[in-house]
N, C-alpha and C positions, 0 to 999 in steps of 0.2 A: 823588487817591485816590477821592476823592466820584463825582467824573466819572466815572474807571474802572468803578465798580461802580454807578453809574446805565448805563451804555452795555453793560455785561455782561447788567444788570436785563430792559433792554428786547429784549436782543437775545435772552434767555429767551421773552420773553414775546407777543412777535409774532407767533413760528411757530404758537402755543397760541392766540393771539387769531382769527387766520388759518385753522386747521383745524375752525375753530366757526363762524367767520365769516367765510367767503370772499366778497370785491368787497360786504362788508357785509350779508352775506343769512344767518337762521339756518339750519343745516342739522340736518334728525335724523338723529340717530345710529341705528342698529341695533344692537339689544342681542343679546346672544350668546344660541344655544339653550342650553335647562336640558335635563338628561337627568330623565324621570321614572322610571327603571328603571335604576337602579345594576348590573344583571348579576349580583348575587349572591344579593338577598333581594327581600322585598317592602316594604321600609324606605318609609315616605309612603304606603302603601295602606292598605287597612282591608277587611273582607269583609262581606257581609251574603247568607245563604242563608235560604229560603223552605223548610216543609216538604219532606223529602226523599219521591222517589217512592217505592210500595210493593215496587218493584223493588229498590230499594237496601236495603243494612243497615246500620243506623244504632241499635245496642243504647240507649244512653242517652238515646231518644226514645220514650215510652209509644202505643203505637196503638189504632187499635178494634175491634171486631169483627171490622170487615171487612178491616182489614190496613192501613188507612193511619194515615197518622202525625198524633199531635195536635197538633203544637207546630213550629215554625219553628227550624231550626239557628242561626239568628240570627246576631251578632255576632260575629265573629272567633272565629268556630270552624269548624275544615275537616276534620268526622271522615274525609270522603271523598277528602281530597287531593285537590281540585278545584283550587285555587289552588297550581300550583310552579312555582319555576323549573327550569330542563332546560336543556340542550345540544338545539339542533335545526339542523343543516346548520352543524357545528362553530362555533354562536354561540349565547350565552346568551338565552333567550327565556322569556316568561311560558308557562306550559303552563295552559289551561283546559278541565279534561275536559269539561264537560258535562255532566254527571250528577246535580248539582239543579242547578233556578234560581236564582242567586246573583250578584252584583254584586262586582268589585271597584275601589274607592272610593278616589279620593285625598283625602288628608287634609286640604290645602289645597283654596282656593278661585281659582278664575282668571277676568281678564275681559281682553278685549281683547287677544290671541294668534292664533298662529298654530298651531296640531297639529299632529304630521307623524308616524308613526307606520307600520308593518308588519304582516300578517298572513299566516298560513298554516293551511288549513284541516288539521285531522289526518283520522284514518279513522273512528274513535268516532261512535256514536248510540246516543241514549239515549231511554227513553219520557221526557216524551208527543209525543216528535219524531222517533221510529224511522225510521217510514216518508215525514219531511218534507225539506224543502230546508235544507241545513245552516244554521245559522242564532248570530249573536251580535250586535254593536251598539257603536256608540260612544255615549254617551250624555251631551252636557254640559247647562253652564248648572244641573245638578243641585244641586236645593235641597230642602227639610223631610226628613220621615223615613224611612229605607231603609222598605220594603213597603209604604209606600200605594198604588200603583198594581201590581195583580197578586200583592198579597201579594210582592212581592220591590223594583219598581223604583223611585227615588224620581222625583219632582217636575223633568221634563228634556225635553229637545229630544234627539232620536236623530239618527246616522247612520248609517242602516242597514249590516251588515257582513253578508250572506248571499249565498248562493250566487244568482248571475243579476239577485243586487238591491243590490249592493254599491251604497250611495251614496244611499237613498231617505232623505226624509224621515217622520220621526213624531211626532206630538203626542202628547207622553206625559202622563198625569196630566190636570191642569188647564191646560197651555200652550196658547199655541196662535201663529202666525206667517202671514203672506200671500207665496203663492209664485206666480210666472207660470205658470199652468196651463194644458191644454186637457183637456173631457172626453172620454173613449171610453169608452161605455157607463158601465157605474160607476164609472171607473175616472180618476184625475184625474193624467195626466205632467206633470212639467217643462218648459214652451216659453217660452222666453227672450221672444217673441215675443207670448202671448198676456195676458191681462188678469190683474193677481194675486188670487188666490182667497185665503178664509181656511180652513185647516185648524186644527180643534182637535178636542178628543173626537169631534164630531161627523160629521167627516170627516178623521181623524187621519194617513193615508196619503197621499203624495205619489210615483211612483212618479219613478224617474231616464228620461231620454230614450233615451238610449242604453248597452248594458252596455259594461265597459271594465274588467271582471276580467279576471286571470290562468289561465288553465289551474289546475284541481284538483293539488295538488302545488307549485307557483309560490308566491312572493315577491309579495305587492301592499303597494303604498305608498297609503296612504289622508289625505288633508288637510282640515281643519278652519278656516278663517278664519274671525272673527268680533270684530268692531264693532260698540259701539253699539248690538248687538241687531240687526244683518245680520250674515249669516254665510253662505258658500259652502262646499260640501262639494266636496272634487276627488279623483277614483281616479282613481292613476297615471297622472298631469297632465293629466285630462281634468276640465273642471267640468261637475259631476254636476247641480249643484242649488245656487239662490241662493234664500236665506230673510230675509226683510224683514220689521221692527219684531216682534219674537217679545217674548211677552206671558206672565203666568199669570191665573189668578182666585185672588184673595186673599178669600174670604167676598161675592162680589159685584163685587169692584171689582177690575178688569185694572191689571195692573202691569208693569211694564218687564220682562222678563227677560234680562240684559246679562252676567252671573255666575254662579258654580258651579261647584258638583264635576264632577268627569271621573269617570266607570262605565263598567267595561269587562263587557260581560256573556256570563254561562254561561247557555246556552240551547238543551241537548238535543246539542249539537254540540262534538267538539274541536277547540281551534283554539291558534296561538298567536302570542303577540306580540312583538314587539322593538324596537326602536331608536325608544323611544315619547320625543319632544320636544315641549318646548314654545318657544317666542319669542311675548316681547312685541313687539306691533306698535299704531302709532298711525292707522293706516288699512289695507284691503287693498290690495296692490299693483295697479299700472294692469294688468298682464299679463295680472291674473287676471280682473278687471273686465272 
């Protein structure tokens, strides 16, 4: 009987030693995407709006003279319906009008993932963006308090989400990261090829090499990898822009910036979002490299 159930033991436990360790070598597992957007609510977000413009009405905010507003909509409050969820092309989607400057915020913090995530631009413009290129952002690695930077965004590394610039880099706050650049006049692109530059406040824009948006109207898939504090930006399986050893200034002294909240941003434009994921990952994949 002993035998029997030692030979049964082993014969359990082989195939399980085997699928871990095959010819004796560890292998990693891939762990399953998390959905950050449940399809019904905005359950794990959080909101943070910046004064609303003097075009909106917004009764429970005191203004001045001149018409504008004294005080910040602040915290999880949406008098304007800025933040819903919608039906858009018969699938449940995040809807962000536009209409103040506003973040929404997950409530946890992530390091070392993969993003993978959808947008679609709506029709909507709003001042102080009427007459501008449509415009919103992804924004991680987001750390300290909603509105230090522009009075709305917090402490984060961008990827750009606007119309003809989907996929640019930006030092947001006190960050800053070294990207292979080349200049054109003021202007600093993405070349794989050329020497890496440092952008932070001081030159906080990194422009993508080539566009690889959808048509106005269109479905774009937009991706976030990020290790270690490199991270690649990729629209719709093109790589946009590769970001190396990204940093903050902490009182003087630069520090790793590896983690953060995820901000998805309102910014004068409608736009909206879906099928937003996340996967842990323990390096970027070779493909993307």
């Amino acid at each position: 009987m002993k035998n029997l159930l030692l030979v049964l033991f082993i014969f359990i436990l082989v195939p399980s030693v085997i699928s871990i360790f095959p010819n004796g070598e560890d292998v990693k597992q891939e762990t399953e995407w998390i959905s950050l957007f449940n399809g019904e609510d905005l359950t794990g977000w959080y909101t943070y709006q910046r004064r609303p413009e003097p075009t909106s009405e917004v009764p429970s905010i005191p203004r001045d003279e001149e018409g504008n507003y004294l005080e910040p909509i602040g915290l999880n409050s949406d008098p304007l319906q800025v933040f819903t969820v919608v039906e858009e092309d018969n699938e449940p989607a995040i809807r962000i009008s536009g209409e103040t400057f506003g973040i929404l915020v997950t409530e946890e913090e992530y390091e070392n993932y993969h993003l993978r995530l959808q947008f679609k631009w709506g029709d909507e413009k709003y001042p102080p963006r009427e007459d501008l290129l449509m415009d919103s952002g992804i924004l991680y690695h987001s750390i300290g308090e909603e509105g230090a930077w522009g009075g709305v965004w917090m402490k984060s590394l961008e990827c750009q989400v606007m119309v003809d610039n989907t996929g640019d880099f930006i030092a947001v706050d006190t960050t800053s990261a070294r990207i292979p650049a080349r200049k054109s006049g003021d202007e600093f692109y993405y070349d794989e090829n050329s020497e890496r530059q440092l952008f932070d406040v001081r030159t906080a824009v990194c422009n993508h090499n080539e566009d690889h948006e959808r048509p106005m109207g269109e479905w774009n898939t937009v991706e976030v990898y990020t290790v270690d504090g490199n991270s690649i930006h990729v629209v719709n399986g093109h790589v946009n822009m590769r970001i190396y050893n990204s940093q903050y200034n902490d009182n003087g002294s630069l520090q790793p910036l590896k983690k953060g909240k995820i901000q998805l941003q309102s910014e004068g434009a409608e736009i909206f979002y879906r099928n937003i994921q996340i996967q842990q990952i323990e390096e970027i994949p070779d493909e993307i490299l």
